[in-house]
KOLSE-161006 format. One record per residue (C-alpha): residue in three letters; chain; x, y, z. Coordinates in steps of 0.25 Angstrom, whole numbers, plus 5000, padded with zeros to 4 digits. Layout:
<pts>
PT, ALA, A, X, Y, Z
...
</pts>
This chain:
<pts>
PT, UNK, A, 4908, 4830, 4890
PT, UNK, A, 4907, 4844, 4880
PT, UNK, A, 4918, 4848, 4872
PT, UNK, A, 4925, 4859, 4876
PT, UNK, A, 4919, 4865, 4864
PT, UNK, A, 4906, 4864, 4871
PT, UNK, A, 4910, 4870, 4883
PT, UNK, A, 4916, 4882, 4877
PT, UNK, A, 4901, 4883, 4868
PT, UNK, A, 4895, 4882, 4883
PT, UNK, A, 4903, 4892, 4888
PT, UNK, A, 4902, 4901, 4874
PT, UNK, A, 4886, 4899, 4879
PT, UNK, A, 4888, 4902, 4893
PT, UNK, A, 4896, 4918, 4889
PT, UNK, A, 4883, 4920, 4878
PT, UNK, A, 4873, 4919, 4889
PT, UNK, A, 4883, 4927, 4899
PT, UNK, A, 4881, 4938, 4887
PT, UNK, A, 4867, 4935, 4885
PT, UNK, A, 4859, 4933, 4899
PT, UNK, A, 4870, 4939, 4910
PT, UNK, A, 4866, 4955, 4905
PT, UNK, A, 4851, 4953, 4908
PT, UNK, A, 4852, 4945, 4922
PT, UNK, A, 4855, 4952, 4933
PT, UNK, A, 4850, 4959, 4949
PT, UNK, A, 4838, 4965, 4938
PT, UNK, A, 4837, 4956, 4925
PT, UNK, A, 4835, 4962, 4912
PT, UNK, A, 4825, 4957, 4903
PT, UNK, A, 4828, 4956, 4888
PT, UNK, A, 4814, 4963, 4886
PT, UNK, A, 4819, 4975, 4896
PT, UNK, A, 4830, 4976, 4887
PT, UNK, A, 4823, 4975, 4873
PT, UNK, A, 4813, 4986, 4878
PT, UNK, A, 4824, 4998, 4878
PT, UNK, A, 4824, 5001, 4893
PT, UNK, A, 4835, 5009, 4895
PT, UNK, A, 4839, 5006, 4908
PT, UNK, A, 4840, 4991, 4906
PT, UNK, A, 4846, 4993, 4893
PT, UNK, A, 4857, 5001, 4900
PT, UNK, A, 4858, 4990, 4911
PT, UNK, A, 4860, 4979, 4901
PT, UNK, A, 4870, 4986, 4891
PT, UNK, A, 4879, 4993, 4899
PT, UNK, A, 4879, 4986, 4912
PT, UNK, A, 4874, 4971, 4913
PT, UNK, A, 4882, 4967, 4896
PT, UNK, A, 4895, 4975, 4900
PT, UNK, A, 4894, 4968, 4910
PT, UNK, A, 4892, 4955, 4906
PT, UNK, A, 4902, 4956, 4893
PT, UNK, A, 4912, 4960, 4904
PT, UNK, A, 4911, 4949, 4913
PT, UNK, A, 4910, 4939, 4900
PT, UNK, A, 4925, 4945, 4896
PT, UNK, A, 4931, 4946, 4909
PT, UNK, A, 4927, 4932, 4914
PT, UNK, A, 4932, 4926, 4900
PT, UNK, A, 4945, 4935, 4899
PT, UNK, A, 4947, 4927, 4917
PT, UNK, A, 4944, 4913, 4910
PT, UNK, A, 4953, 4914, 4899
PT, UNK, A, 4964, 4919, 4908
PT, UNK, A, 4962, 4911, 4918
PT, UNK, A, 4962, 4900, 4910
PT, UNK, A, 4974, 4902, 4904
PT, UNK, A, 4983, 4907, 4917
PT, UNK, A, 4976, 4891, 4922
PT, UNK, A, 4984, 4886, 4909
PT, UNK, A, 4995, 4892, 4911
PT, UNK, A, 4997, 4890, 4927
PT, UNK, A, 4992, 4877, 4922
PT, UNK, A, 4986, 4878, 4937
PT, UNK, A, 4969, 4879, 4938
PT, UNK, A, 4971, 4890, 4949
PT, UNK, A, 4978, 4901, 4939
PT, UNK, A, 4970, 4913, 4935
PT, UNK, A, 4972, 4926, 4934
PT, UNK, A, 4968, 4930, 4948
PT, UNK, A, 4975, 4918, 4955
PT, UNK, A, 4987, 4924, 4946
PT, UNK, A, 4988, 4938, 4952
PT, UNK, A, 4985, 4944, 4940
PT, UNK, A, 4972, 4949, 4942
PT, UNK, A, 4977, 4954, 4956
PT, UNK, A, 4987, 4961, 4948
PT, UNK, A, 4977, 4966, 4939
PT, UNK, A, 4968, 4972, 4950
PT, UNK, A, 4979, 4977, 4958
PT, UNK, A, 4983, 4985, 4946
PT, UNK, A, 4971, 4991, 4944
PT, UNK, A, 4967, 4994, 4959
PT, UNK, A, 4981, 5000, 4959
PT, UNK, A, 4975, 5009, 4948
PT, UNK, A, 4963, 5012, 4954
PT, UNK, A, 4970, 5017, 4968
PT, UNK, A, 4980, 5027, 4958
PT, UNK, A, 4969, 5033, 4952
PT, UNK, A, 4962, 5046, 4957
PT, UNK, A, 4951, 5043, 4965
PT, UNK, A, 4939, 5050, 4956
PT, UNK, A, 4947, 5043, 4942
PT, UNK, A, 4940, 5031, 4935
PT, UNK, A, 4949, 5023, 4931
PT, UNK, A, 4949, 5020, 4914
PT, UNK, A, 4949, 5004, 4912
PT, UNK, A, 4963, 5004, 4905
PT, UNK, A, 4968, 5012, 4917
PT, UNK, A, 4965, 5001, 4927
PT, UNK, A, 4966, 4991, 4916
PT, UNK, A, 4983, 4995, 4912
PT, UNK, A, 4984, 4992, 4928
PT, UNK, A, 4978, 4981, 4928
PT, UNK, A, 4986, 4975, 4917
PT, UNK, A, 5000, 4981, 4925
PT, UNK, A, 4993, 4973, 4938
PT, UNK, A, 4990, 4960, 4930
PT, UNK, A, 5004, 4960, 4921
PT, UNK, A, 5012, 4964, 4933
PT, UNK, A, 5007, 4951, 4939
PT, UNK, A, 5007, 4944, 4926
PT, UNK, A, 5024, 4950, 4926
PT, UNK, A, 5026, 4942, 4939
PT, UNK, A, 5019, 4930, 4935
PT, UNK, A, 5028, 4930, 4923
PT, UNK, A, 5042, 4932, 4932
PT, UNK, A, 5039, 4921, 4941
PT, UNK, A, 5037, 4912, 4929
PT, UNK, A, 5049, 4915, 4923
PT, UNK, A, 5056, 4916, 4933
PT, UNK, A, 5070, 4908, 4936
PT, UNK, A, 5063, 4900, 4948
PT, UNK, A, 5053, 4894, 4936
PT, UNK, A, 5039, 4897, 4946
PT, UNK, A, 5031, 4887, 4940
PT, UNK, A, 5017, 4890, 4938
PT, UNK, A, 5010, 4885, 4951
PT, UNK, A, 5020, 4896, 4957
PT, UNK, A, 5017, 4907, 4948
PT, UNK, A, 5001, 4905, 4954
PT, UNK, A, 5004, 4906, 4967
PT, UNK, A, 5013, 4919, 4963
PT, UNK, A, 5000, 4923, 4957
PT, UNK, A, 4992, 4920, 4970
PT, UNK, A, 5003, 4929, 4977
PT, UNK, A, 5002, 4941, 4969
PT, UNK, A, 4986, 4939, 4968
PT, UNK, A, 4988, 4941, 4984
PT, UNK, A, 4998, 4953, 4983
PT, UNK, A, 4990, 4961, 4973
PT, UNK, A, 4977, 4958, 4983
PT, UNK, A, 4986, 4964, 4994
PT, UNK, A, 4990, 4977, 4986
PT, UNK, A, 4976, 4979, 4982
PT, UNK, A, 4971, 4979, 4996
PT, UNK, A, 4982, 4989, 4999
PT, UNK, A, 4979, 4999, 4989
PT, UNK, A, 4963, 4997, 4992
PT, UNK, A, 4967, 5001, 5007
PT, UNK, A, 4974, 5012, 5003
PT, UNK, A, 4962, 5018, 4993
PT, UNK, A, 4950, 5026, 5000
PT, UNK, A, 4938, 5021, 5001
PT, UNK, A, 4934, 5025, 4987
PT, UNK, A, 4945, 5017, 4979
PT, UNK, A, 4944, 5005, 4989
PT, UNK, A, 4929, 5002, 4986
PT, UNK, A, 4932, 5004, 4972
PT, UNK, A, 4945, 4995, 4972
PT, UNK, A, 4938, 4984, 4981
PT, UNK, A, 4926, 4982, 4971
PT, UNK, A, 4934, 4983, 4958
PT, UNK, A, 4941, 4971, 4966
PT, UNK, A, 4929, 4965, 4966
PT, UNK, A, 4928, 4962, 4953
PT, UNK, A, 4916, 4965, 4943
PT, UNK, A, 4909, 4967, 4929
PT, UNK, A, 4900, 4980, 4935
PT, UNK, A, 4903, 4989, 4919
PT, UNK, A, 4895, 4999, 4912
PT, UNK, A, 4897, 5001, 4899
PT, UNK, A, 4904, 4991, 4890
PT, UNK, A, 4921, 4998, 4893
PT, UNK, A, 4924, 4988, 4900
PT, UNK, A, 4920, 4977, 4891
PT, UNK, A, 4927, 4983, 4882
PT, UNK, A, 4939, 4985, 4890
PT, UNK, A, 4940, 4970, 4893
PT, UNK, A, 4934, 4962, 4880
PT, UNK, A, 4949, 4964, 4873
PT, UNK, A, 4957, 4960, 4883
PT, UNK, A, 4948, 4948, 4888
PT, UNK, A, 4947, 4944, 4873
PT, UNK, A, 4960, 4945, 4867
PT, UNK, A, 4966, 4939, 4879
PT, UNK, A, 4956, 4927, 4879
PT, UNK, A, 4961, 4926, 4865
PT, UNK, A, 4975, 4927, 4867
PT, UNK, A, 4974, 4915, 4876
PT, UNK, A, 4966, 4907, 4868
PT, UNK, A, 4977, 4907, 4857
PT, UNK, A, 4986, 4901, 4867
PT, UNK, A, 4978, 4889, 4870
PT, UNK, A, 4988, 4881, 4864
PT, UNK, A, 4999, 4885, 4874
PT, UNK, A, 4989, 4884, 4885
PT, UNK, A, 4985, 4871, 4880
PT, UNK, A, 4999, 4867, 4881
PT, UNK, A, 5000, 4870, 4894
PT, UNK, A, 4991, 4861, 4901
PT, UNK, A, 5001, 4851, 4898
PT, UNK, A, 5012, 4856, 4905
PT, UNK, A, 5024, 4867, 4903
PT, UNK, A, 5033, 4858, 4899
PT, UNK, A, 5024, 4851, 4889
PT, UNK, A, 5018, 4864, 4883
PT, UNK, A, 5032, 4869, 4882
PT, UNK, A, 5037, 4855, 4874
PT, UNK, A, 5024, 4860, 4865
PT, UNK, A, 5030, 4875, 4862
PT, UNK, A, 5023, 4883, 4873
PT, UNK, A, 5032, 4893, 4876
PT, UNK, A, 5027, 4895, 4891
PT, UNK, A, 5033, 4908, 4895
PT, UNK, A, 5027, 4913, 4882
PT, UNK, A, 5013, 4908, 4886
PT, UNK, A, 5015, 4912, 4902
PT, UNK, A, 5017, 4927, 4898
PT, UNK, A, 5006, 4927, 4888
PT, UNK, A, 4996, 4920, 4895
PT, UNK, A, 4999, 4929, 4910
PT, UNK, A, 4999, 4942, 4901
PT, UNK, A, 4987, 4940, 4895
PT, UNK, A, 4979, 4936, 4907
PT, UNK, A, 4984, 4947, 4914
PT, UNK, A, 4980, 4959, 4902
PT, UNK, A, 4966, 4952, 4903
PT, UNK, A, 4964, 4951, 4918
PT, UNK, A, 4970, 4964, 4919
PT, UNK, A, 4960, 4972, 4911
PT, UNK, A, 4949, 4962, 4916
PT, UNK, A, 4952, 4968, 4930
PT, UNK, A, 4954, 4981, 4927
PT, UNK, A, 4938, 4982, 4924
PT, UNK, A, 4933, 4971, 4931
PT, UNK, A, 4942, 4970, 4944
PT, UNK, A, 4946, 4956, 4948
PT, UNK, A, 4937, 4943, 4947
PT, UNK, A, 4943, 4932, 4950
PT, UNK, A, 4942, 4917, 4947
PT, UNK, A, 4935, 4918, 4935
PT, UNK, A, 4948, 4914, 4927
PT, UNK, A, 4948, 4901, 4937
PT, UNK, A, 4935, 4897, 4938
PT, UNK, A, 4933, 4896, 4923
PT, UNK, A, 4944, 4890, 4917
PT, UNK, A, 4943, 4878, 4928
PT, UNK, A, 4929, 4875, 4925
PT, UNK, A, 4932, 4876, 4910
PT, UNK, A, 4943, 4869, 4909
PT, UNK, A, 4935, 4856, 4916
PT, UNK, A, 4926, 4858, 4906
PT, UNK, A, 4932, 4859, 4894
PT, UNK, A, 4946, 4853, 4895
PT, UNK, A, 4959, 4863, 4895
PT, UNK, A, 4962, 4866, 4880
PT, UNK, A, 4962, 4882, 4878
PT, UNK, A, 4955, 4881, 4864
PT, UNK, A, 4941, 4880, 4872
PT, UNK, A, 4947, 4883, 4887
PT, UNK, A, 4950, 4899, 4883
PT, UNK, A, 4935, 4902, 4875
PT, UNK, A, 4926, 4894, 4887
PT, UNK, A, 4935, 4902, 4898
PT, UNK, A, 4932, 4917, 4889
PT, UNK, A, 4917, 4913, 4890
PT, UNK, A, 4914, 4904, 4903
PT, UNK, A, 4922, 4914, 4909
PT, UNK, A, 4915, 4926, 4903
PT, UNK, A, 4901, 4919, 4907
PT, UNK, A, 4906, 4915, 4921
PT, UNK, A, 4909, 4931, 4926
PT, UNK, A, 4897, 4934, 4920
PT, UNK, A, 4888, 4926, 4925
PT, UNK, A, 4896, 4927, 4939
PT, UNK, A, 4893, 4942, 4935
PT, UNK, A, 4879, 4940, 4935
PT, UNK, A, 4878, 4932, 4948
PT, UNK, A, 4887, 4942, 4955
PT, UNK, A, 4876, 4954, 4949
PT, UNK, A, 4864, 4946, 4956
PT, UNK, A, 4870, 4939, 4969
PT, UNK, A, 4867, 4950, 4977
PT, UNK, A, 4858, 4960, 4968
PT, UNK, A, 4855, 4969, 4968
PT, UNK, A, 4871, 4972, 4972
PT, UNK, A, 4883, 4967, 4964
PT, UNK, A, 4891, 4958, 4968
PT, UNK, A, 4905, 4959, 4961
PT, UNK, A, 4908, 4948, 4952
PT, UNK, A, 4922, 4947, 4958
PT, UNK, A, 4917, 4940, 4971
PT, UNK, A, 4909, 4931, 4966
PT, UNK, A, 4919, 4925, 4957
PT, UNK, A, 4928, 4925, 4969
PT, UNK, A, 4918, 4918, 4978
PT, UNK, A, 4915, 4908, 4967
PT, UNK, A, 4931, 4908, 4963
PT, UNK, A, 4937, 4905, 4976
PT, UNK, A, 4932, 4892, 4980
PT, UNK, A, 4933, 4887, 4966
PT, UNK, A, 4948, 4892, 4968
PT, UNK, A, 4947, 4883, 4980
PT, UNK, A, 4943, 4871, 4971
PT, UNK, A, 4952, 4872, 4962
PT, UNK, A, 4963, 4869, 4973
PT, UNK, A, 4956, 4856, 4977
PT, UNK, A, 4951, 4853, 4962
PT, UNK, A, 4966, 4855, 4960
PT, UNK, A, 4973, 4848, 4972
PT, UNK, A, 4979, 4837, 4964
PT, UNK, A, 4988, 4848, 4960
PT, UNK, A, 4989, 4847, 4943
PT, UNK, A, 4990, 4860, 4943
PT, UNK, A, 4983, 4859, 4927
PT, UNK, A, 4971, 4870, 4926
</pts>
């Protein structure tokens, strides 16, 4: 059996060649020959459409591992992640809600939809929170299914303000909500790459609290883990990075429960190598589901969004039966 070590090289491996060999593949493939001899258009194609979007899909996918990860930690529960949580829905509702308020020829800057995002995702994050402190003591079984409600609540007042739009706003809101990496340029990137980053990093300096956890409440708090402490921390900052994730890419989902189950069978549960593998198998996993989603039906797009959900759902489903012993331990 590898080390943990070994997987985490593996996975190290697995986002170079993402980076590497994802940009040149594609409906037309680009030849590193083609690139070398100066061809402006291909050159154009590679540097401001196919990287960006590759670097993209590298952040986003690692900043939905790491999060969802973690949230798995700390619901100590293999279903939690931040779409099963409602904080992605709250995310995209908030910036659907800015995209209806906005005049109809206005483009929306990314901090614009990003702030509502971030007021969508802590709004759910703020509830999340009450019910956990509340006097009835909600145990954390309960607070997923509340996620699970407020996942559907947000869904139902997106539709309405989609029914509400013209035609215009409508298509434009249903294929935001379709999730994808589509960029030009290198804004948004730029955009994301802190967030993603220092978020992953800000998690990864609570291993040791999340390692605690997996033995129990009670024995991580006999340890010195103060748990509210590390409830509010780790929902906030999950929320701040799937907030500004969505405000540029829309929702995909399941990328945060995908990867942290399969990783965690392979390399055991301890944070020190379970939070790096999750930022770079989840990077390489979008971007290569980025890449099949691009070819699938070339030479049209499909958006990366569904396919993560058609591959997403049944895995879902498996988890349930995988999990019907009923451990509740991620």
């Amino acid at each position: 059996m590898r080390s943990p070590r070994a997987w985490v090289a593996g996975a190290a491996a697995l986002w170079l060649a993402a980076l590497v060999v994802i940009p040149f593949l594609g409906a037309e493939v680009i030849y590193p020959s083609e690139l070398l001899a100066g061809d402006a258009a291909i050159s154009s194609v590679f540097w401001k459409l196919r990287l960006p979007r590759v670097l993209l899909g590298l952040l986003a996918g690692g900043a939905l591992a790491v999060a969802g990860s973690s949230l798995q930690t700390l619901f100590r529960n293999p279903l939690a992640e931040p779409y099963t949580l409602g904080v992605a829905s709250g995310a995209a509702l908030g910036a659907v809600a800015a995209q209806q308020l906005a005049p109809p020829s206005a483009e929306l800057a990314i901090p614009v939809v990003a702030l509502a995002a971030f007021l969508g995702a802590g709004s759910v994050t703020a509830v999340l929170l009450g019910l956990a402190r509340s006097r009835f003591g909600f145990e954390t079984a309960t607070l997923l299914l509340a996620g699970i409600a407020i996942t559907l609540s947000c869904s139902a007042v997106i539709l309405l303000l989609q029914y509400l739009a013209d035609f215009t706003r409508t298509f434009r809101m249903v294929r935001w909500m379709m999730g994808g990496l589509a960029v030009v340029g290198y804004r948004e990137v730029l955009w994301i790459a802190p967030w993603a980053l220092a978020g992953s990093a800000t998690l990864f300096g609570m291993r040791w609290s999340l390692n605690q956890l997996l033995a129990g409440e009670e024995l991580a708090l006999s340890r010195g883990v103060d748990l509210k402490r590390l409830r509010f921390w780790v929902l906030g900052i999950t929320s701040v990075m799937v907030g500004s994730l969505v405000a540029v890419t829309g929702p995909i989902g399941f990328v945060g429960l995908i990867v942290p189950h399969i990783l965690r069978r392979l390399l055991g549960h301890d944070h020190v190598h379970l939070i790096p593998a999750a930022l770079l198998a989840g990077g390489a996993f979008l971007a290569f589901s980025d890449l099949a989603a691009r070819v699938v039906i070339a030479p049209a797009e499909l958006p990366v969004g569904i396919l993560t959900a058609l591959v997403g759902g049944p895995f879902f489903l498996w988890i349930l039966i995988a999990d019907r012993g009923g451990s509740g331990r991620p």
